[in-house]
Each structure stands twice: as structure tokens, then as C-alpha cells.
N, C-alpha and C positions, 0 to 999 in steps of 0.2 A: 531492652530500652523501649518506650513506650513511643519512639517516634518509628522504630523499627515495627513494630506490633498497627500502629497508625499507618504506616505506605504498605504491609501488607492486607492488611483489611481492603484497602482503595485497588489494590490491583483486584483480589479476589471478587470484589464489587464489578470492577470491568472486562471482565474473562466473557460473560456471556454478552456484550456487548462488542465486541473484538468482533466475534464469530459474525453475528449479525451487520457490522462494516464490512466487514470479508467480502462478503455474500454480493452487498450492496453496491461496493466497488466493482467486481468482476460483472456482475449485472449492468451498471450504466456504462464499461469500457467497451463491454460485449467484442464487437471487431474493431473500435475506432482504435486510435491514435489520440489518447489526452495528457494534459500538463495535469495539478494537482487542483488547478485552480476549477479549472473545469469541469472536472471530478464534484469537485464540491459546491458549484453549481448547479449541476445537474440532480445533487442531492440534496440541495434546498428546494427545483424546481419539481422535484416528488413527492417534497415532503418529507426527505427521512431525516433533513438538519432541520432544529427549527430558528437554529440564525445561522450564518455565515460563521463562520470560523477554520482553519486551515489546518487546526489541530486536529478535527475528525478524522483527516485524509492523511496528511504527512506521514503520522507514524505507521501506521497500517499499510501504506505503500512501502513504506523498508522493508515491512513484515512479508509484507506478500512479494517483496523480489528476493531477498536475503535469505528468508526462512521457509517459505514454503515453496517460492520459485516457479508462483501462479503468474505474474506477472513479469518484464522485461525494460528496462529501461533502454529506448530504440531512438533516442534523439534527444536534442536540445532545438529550444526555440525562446526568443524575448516573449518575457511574461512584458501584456499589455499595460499593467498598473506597475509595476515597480520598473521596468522597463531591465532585470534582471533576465539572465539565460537559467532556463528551468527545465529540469528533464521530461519529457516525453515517456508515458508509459504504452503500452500495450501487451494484454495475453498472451503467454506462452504458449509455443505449439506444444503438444506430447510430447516430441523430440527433445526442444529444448529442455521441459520439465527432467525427464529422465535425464541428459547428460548433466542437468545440474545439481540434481540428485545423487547421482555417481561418478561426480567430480573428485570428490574427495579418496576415493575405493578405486582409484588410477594408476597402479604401481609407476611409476616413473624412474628410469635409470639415468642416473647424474654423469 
């Protein structure tokens, strides 16, 4: 199908941009404590968005707690503009990283 053919085209287009957000996000969280909003304030105030948008950050935060388990989600706090409660990220120690790396590889007796 050519709408199939069409979304992988657009992923394959964003694969080497992923990598460079990665990077970008662990860099401005470095030891803080940020919400997503923050995150991507910090990346307009760089230079690396060049507008505002929440999309940059959102998805790549899943990425980076879900899948690579660079990052932690360590809290909730009201987001000041939507006055919503919004997670809190912060780096992973080594520790964490390996236990949630080998969370799954846990034999567990029932």
C-alpha cells in the first residue's frame, strides 16, 4: 500500500534525528530534575528547536525511559500553563540502567 510505503519513508527520514534528540535531552537534563516542558525550553533556549513544540520532547522521553532506560521518571509536579500534573524526569544511575535492562531475564517463581 502506498500509505504503508509513505509512514516508512517518514520514519526512515527520522531515525538519524531520534539519535541527535537523545543526545540533546540527556545533555540539558544532565543531573537536574525536569518536566517535558522544560526540557524543551531549554532546547529552544540553545537553539536546538527552532519553535516551541512538545512533540520534539514527548515521544523521545518514552523512548529513553521504556527503551533504552537512560532516563527515570522520579515525580510528578503541576505543569504551570495547563495547570495539569506532569512527570518529572531524571538520568538513570548505572544501577538502575542494568536492573532495567535485566528486568526481564529474572526467573521468578509463582
Amino acid at each position: 500500500m502506498v500509505t504503508e510505503m509513505t509512514r516508512q519513508l517518514s520514519f526512515e527520514d527520522i531515525k538519524p534525528k531520534r539519535l541527535t534528540r537523545y543526545l540533546q535531552i540527556i545533555e540539558i537534563i544532565a543531573d537536574k530534575e525536569m518536566t517535558a516542558r522544560e526540557i524543551e525550553q531549554e532546547m529552544n533556549k540553545k537553539g536546538y528547536s527552532k519553535y516551541f513544540d512538545m512533540n520534539h520532547v514527548r515521544p523521545r522521553l518514552t523512548e529513553l525511559v521504556n527503551e533504552y532506560h537512560e532516563l527515570i521518571e522520579c515525580g510528578m509536579e503541576e505543569d504551570y500553563i495547563t495547570h495539569k500534573k506532569v512527570a518529572v524526569y531524571r538520568k538513570a544511575t548505572e544501577q538502575e540502567k542494568m536492573e532495567l535492562d535485566n528486568q526481564n531475564h529474572i526467573p521468578y517463581i509463582d
